[in-house]
C-alpha angles and dihedrals in degrees: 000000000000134000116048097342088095099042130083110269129189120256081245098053124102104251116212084221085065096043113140088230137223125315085238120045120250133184113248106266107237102244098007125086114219095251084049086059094047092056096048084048084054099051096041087050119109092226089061088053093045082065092082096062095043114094116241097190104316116048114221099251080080100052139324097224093070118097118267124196090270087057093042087054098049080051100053087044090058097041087042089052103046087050092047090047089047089057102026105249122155103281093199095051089040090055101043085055091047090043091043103038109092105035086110099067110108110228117283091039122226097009091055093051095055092053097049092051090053089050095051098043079060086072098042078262138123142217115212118174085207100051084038090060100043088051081053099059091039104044127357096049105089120189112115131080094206103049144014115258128001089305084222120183125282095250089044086050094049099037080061094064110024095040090096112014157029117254112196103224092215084055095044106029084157085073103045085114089076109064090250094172079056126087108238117251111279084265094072085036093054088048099067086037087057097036092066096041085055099044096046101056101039083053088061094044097052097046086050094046079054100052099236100110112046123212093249089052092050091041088052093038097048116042090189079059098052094036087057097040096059091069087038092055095044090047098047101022087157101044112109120258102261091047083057092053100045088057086045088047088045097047089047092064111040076054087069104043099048091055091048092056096044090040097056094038083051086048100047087044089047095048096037082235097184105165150359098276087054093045092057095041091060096096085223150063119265110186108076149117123276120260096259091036084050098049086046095056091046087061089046089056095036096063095043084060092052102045106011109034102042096032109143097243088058090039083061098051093044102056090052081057098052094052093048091046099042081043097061092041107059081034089070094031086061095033095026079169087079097063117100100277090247098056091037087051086069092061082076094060102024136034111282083231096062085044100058091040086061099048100048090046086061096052119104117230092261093041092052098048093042085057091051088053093049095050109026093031096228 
């Protein structure tokens, strides 16, 4: 077997050996562990490519050196591994969650999701990245002659759905499979850790790199900033703005990771935390910032809500986006003919509704507005 199977894990960490398995049986590859092969699944999947085209916070038609949701995810992978190395997780399990865990997002990110949400609530329905994704993986991926979806491991399957939220079991009894009165491995538990920290401070970085947020705003509006920046100015008094604020950038994060890091191993020390059952029985997360380290990355959100999010040339953007994406929605909901046969073939077996939700939210941002065109002629 390859991957972590020959390195030193911690009594605490999810050992491929224990996996819960497939849903359908497969026979061990010769030199690649199973949550080795998840990862490459992932990776070979058509929802992971479709990452490229789907907007993290700027759309491409600004700029394509800004992150899209295929370069968040890398980030949150390398983040996710040092700190699972750090605390000796199981590297190949922790990168097949961070490769895997936002296949679920609609195009346009945030803003699509939103939409979509509103739409469904219309019909007394929801739209959840996390149960879309895992509907992904389990049904709408086709590659393999011998099973439906990519047939990925129990704790891959979980984490997609656990890394970043509570389900109630009486609310969700189709997901009862999955321990929902349990906590997730520390795994599933690092990926929504690491997944902010990414997502932070490449925010910041972006809205920098755009020019909508200055050096002295973000200095006044994030006090970890400011506090990192002072040695950075008396070491390098002559470097160029931006260079100050790439080794800011660069100091801020390795802030947050390494409290992360100190702050789960305090709190698995503290807790006597031994194995995964113990792990899951706890009744709370563990792997989490420390209180200070907390308080400082909620300012930190707070003020890329305030300046950056909801900055007028994104307001701008974004409601353009909200009107293509609400249009062809309620289009195919009305002409669900028009829909691809496959996807119009479901209509017979599912609400429209439901059908139409799942093909837009796998759109990618210049699929969906070349469809709108097609079909609404703007």
């Amino acid at each position: 077997m390859g991957g972590d199977s020959g390195k030193k894990l911690a009594s605490y960490a999810m050992r491929v050996e224990r996996t819960q398995g497939r849903r359908y049986a497969e026979p061990a590859h010769p030199y690649r562990n199973d949550y080795e092969r998840d990862r490459d699944r992932i990776i070979h999947s058509r929802a992971f490519r479709r990452l490229e085209n789907k907007t993290q916070v700027f759309t491409r038609r600004l700029s394509d050196h800004f992150r899209n949701r295929l370069t968040h995810t890398l980030e949150v992978a390398q983040i996710s591994r040092t700190v699972a190395g750090a605390l000796g997780l199981n590297g190949d399990l922790v990168e097949a969650l961070a490769l895997v865990h936002d296949v679920g997002h609609p195009p346009f990110g945030h803003a699509g999701e939103e939409v979509l949400g509103r739409l469904m609530g219309g019909y007394g329905d929801t739209f959840d990245h996390n149960l879309h994704a895992l509907r992904i993986v389990e049904k709408f991926e086709q590659k393999y002659a011998g099973f439906p979806g990519l047939n990925l491991t129990f704790e891959v399957r979980e984490g997609i759905i656990k890394h970043s939220r509570e389900y109630d079991a009486a609310k969700f009894p189709e997901l009862a499979e999955y321990r929902l009165e349990e906590e997730p491995p520390l795994e599933a538990q690092l990926i929504d850790a690491a997944d902010e920290i990414a997502y932070n401070s490449a925010d910041l970085d972006d809205g920098y790199e755009s020019k909508l947020l200055t050096l002295d705003a973000i200095r006044r509006g994030v006090p970890l900033f400011d506090r990192l920046v002072r040695p950075v100015e008396r070491k390098y008094p002559r470097a160029i703005e931006k260079l100050k604020f790439n080794e800011t950038l660069k100091r801020l994060i390795d802030t947050l990771v390494t409290d992360l890091i100190r702050t789960t191993q305090a709190r698995l020390r503290d807790r006597r935390i031994r194995s995964v059952a113990e792990v899951r029985a706890l009744g709370r997360r563990v792997v989490q910032l420390g209180a200070a380290r907390r308080r400082e990355n909620r300012e930190l959100k707070n003020f890329l809500f305030r300046k950056l999010y909801s900055h007028r040339a994104l307001s701008a953007e974004r409601d353009k986006i909200v009107r293509a994406l609400e249009g062809l929605f309620r289009f195919f909901v009305e002409h669900p003919a028009k829909l691809p046969p496959a996807h119009f073939a479901k209509t017979g077996e599912e609400p429209v509704h439901r059908v139409v939700c799942d093909y837009i939210a796998g759109m990618t941002d210049p699929y969906l507005i070349e469809q709108h065109r097609k079909h609404l002629g703007s």
